[in-house]
N, C-alpha and C positions, 0 to 999 in steps of 0.2 A: 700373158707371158710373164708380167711382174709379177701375181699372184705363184705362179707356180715357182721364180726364182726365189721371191720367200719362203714359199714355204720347203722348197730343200736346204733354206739358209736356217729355217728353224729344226728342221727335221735332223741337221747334223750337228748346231749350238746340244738338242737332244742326246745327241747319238753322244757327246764329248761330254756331256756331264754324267751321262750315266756310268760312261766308260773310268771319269774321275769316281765315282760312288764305288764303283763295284772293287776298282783298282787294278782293273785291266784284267779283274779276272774273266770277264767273258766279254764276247766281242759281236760289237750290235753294231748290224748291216740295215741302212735304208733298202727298202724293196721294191723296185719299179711293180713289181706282182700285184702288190696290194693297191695299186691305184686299180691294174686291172678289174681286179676283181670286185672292187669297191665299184667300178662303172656296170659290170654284170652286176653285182646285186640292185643298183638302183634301177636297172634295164626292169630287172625279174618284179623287185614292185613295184614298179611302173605299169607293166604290164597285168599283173595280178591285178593292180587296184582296179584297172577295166574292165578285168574278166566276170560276169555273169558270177553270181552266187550256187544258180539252182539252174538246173538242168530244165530248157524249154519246154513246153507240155506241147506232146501233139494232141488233138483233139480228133478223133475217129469217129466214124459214124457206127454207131450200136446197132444198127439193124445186119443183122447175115443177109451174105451177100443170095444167097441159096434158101430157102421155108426148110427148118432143124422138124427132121422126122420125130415120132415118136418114141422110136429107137434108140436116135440119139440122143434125145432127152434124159431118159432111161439109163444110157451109158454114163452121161455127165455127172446126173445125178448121185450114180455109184459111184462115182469119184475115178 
């Protein structure tokens, strides 16, 4: 809770000197948004960092299920 009362104490000491720099010509608003969003991003790599690289290999069994005629063979081969 203190952490976050300073840092709106800093976030607006910010907000008043930029407002003295510029001379009031533009007007800068703290964003509750950006906290949001700053919690979704550290979610999204959070969870990325977990996530699997490479897609798991299934391993099949190479024999047909069925004996490939020689017909078939024939077709395959023809592409």
């Amino acid at each position: 809770m203190n952490l976050t009362i300073q840092r709106h104490s800093i976030i607006e000491k910010l907000t008043n000197f930029a407002d003295w720099l510029s001379q009031g010509q533009w007007q800068i608003v703290s964003s509750q948004k950006v906290d949001a969003l700053q919690t979704e991003i550290y979610q999204l790599e959070k969870t990325l960092a977990n996530a699997p690289t490479r897609p798991t290999r299934t391993i099949r069994n190479s024999k047909p299920l069925e004996p490939i005629t020689e017909q078939q063979k024939i077709i395959d081969l023809a592409g």
